[in-house]
C-alpha positions as CSV (number, residue, x, y, z in Angstrom):
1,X,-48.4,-15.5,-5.3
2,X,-46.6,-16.5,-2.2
3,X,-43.3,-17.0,-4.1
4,X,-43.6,-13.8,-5.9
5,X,-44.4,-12.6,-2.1
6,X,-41.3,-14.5,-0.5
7,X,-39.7,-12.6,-3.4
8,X,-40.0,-9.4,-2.8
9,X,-39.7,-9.5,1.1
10,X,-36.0,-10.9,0.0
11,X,-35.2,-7.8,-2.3
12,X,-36.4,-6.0,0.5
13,X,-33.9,-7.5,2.7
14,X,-31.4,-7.3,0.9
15,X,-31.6,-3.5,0.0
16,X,-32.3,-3.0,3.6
17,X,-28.7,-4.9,4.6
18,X,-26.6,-2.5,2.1
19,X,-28.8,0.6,2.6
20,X,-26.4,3.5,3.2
21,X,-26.5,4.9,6.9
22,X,-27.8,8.9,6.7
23,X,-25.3,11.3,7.9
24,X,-25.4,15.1,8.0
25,X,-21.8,16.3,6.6
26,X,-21.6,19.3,9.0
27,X,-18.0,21.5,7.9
28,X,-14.9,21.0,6.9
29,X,-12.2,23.0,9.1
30,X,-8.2,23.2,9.5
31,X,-8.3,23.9,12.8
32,X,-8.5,21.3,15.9
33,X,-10.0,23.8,18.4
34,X,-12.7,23.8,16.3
35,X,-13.6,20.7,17.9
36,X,-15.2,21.8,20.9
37,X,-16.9,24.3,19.6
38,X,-19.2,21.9,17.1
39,X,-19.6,19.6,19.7
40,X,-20.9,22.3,22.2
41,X,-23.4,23.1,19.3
42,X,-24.4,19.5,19.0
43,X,-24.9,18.9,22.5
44,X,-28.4,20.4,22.9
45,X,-29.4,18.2,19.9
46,X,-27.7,15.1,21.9
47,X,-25.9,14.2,18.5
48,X,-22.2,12.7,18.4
49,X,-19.4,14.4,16.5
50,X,-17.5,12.2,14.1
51,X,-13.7,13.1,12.5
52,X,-12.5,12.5,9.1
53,X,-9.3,13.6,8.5
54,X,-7.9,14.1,5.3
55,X,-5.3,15.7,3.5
56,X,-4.9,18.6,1.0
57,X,-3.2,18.9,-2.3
58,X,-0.3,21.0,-0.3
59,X,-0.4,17.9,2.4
60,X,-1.6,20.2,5.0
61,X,-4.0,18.6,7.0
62,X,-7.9,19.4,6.9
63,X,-11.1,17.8,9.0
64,X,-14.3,16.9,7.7
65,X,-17.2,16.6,10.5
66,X,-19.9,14.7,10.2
67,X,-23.0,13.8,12.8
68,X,-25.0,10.6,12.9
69,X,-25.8,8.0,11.6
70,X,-29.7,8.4,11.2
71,X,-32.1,5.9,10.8
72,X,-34.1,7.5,8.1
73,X,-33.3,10.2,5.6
74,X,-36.4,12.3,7.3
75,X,-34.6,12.1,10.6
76,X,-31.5,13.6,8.4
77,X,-33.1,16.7,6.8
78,X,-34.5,17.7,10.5
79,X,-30.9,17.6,11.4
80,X,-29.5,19.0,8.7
81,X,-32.1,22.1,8.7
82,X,-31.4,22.7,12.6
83,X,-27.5,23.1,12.1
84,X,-28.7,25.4,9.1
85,X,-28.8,28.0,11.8
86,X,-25.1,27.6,12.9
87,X,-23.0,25.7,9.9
88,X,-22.7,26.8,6.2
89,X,-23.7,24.3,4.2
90,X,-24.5,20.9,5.9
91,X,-25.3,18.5,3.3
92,X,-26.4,14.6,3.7
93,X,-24.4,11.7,3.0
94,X,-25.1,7.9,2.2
95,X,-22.3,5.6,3.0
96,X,-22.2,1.9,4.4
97,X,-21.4,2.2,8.1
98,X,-18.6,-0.3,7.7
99,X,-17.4,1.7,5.1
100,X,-17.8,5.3,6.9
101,X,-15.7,3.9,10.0
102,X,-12.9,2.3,7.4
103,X,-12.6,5.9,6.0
104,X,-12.9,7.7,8.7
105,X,-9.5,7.3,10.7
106,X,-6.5,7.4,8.6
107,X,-4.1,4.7,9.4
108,X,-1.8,5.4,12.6
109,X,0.7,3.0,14.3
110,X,2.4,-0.4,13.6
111,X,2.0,-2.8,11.2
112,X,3.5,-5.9,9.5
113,X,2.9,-7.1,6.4
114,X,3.6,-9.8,3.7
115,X,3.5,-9.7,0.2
116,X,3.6,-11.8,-3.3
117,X,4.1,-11.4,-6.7
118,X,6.4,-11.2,-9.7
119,X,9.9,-9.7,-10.7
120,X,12.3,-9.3,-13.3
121,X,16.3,-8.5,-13.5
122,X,17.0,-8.1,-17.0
123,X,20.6,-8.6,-16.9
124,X,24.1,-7.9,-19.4
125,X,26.8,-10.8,-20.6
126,X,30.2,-9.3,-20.9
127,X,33.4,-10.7,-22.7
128,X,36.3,-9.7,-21.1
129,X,38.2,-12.4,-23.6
130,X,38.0,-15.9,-24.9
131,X,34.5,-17.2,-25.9
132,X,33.0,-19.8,-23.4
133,X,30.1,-21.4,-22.9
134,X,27.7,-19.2,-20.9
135,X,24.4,-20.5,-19.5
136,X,21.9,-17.5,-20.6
137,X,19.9,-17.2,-17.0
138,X,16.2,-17.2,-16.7
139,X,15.9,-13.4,-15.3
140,X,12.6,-13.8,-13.9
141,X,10.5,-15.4,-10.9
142,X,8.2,-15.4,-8.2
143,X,9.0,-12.6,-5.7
144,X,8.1,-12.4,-1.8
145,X,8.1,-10.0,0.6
146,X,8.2,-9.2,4.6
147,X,7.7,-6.0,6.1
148,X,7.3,-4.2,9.5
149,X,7.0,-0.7,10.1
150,X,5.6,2.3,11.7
151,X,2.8,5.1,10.1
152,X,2.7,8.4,11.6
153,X,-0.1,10.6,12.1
154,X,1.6,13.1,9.1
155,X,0.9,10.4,6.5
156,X,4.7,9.1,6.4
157,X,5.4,5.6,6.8
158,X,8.6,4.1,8.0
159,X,9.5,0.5,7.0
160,X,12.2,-2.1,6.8
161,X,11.6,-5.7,5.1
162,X,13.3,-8.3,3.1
163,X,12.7,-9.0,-0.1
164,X,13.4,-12.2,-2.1
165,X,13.4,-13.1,-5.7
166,X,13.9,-16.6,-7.3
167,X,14.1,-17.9,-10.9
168,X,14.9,-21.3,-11.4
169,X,18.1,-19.7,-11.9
170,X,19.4,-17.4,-9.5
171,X,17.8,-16.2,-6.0
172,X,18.1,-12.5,-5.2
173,X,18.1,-11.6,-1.3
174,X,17.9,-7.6,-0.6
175,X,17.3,-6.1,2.8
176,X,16.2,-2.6,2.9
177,X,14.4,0.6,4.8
178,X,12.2,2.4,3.2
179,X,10.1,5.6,3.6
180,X,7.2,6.3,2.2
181,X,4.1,9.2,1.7
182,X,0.3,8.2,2.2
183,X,-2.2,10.6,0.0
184,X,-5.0,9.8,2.5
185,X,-8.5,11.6,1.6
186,X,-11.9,11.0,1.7
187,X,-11.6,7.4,-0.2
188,X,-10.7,4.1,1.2
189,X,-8.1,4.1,-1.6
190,X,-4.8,5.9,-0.6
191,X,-2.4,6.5,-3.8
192,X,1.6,6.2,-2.1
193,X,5.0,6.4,-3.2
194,X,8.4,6.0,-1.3
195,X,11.8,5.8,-1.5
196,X,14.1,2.8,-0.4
197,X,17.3,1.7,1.0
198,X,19.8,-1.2,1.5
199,X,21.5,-4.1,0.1
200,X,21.1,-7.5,-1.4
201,X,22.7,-10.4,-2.4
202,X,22.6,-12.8,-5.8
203,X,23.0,-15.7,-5.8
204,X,22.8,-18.8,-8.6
205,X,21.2,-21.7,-7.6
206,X,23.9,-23.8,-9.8
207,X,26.8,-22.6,-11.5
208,X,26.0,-20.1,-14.8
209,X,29.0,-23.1,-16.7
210,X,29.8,-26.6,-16.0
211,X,33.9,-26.3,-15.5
212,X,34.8,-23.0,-13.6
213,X,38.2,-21.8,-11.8
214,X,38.3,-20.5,-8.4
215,X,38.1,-17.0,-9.7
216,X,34.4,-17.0,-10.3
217,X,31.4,-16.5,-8.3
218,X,28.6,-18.0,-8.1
219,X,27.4,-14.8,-5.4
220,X,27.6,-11.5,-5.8
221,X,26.4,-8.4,-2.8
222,X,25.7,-4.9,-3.9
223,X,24.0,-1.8,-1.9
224,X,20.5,-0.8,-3.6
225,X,18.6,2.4,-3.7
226,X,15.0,2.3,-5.2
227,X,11.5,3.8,-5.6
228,X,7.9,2.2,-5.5
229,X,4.5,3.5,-5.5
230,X,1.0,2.3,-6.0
231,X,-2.2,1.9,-4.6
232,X,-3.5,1.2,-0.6
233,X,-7.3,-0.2,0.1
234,X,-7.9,0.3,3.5
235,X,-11.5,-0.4,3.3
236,X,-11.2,-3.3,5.7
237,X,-10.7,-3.0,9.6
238,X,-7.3,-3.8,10.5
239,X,-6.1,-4.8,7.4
240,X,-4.6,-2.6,4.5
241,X,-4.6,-4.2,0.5
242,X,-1.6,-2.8,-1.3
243,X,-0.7,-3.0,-5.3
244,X,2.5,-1.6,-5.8
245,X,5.6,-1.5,-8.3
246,X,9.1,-1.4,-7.1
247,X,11.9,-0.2,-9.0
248,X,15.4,-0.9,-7.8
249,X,18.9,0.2,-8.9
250,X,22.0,-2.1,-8.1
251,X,25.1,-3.2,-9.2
252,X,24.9,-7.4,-9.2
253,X,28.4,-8.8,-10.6
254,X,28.7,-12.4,-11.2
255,X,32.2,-13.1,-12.6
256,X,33.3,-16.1,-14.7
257,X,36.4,-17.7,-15.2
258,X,37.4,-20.9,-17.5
259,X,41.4,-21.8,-17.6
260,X,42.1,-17.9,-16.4
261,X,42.0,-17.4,-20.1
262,X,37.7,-16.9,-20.7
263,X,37.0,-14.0,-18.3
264,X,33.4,-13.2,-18.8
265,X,30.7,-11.7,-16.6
266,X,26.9,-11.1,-16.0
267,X,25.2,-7.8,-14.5
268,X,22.0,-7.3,-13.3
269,X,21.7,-3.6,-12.6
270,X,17.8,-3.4,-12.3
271,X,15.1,-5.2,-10.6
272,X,11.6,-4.2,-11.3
273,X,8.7,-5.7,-9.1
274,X,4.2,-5.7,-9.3
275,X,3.4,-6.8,-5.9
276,X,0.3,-7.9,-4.3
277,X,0.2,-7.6,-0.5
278,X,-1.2,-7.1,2.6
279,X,-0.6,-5.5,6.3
280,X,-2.1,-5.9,9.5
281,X,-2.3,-2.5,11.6
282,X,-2.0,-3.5,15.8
């Protein structure tokens, strides 16, 4: 009897520790001098305003506002029926405090982040004449990332970073600035895409033959121009989670000489990227 007690009072405390906190989900309004009106509504009631903002399917911006948290869902109704009297439709809402305050404020500011994951650059052999040897390149690796940037308070966000790629072949290097769109709304999972800019470098890690002329290169340098989206959490303070693909367009040359007479080449025109990462908002 005393475990089944022990038992219960632990089920009791662990419900207790997730419980959602009780808010009263007042209105939703467009309009900032909106504000100070709720709040001098509120006042006699001694209850805090708190701001959500979010953003419509046009990307204008919108505001839910919400009072609490409550203690008890009894506390909540009593609320809820008192702002009856000057507010639509209040409703009540469950939601992990943690989680409210995560939602609550759309990210704003600077930020830095890092990220890991895996690439590919499928890539073209061409024969300009003769018929050498060619090493076929492995066209994949392990890709990393550095960023730094700068979200403003209309949802846009930009970035520059670096980028590297590396097979045990060949090490790709790009540098870029980027620009990208946050959906924010009433989630702690923000949908993105963006647009990016720059240039990059190949180079092989050994020579793609054994006996080469001075002609050929083992580096080549092109300008890039790209797209990404994915997916942001930013259900933990501070700290965004981001899963995104990159797609990137360039122009990669490695040229490849043998006795001026075997003129070959290799192109890698396309780099595609699924990265996992992470950014820390000061």
């Amino acid at each position: 009897m005393r475990t089944f007690a022990q038992l219960i009072l632990l089920l009791l405390l662990i419900t207790n520790l997730y419980a959602g906190y009780n808010y009263v989900k007042i209105t939703k309004t467009s309009k900032k001098s909106d504000f100070q009106k709720i709040e001098k509504i509120l006042k006699p009631y001694k209850l805090k305003m708190k701001i959500q903002t979010i953003y419509n399917a046009n990307f204008s911006k919108a505001y839910y506002i919400y009072t609490g948290p409550f203690s008890s869902q009894e506390t909540a109704i009593f609320y809820q029926q008192q702002l009856k009297q000057y507010f639509k439709n209040p409703e009540i809402v469950s939601l992990l405090k943690e989680e409210y305050d995560s939602r609550v404020k759309n990210r704003v500011g600077i930020y830095a982040g890092v990220g890991l994951g895996y690439s590919i650059a499928p890539s073209t052999y061409n024969v300009e004449s003769g018929n050498a040897e060619v090493l076929k390149p492995k066209n994949s690796g392990v890709a990393y990332t550095l960023e730094a940037g700068y979200i403003f308070d209309n949802a846009l966000d930009l970035n520059l970073g670096i980028a590297v790629m590396q097979s045990k072949d060949m090490r790709f290097t790009n540098m870029y600035a980027g620009i990208n769109y946050r959906f924010y709304n009433s989630s702690a999972f923000t949908p993105y895409c963006g647009l990016l800019g720059g240039a990059g470098t190949l180079d092989w890690l050994h020579e793609p033959i054994t006996n080469v002329d001075s002609i050929s290169s083992s580096r080549s340098t092109s300008p890039l121009i790209g797209t990404k989206f994915g997916v942001i959490y930013d259900g933990v303070k501070k700290v965004s989670i981001l899963l995104s693909y990159e797609y990137l367009f360039m122009n990669q040359v490695t040229n490849i000489a043998v006795e001026r007479t075997n003129l070959s080449s290799y192109k890698h025109q396309t780099l595609h990227s699924l990265l996992f990462s992470a950014q820390y908002h000061f």
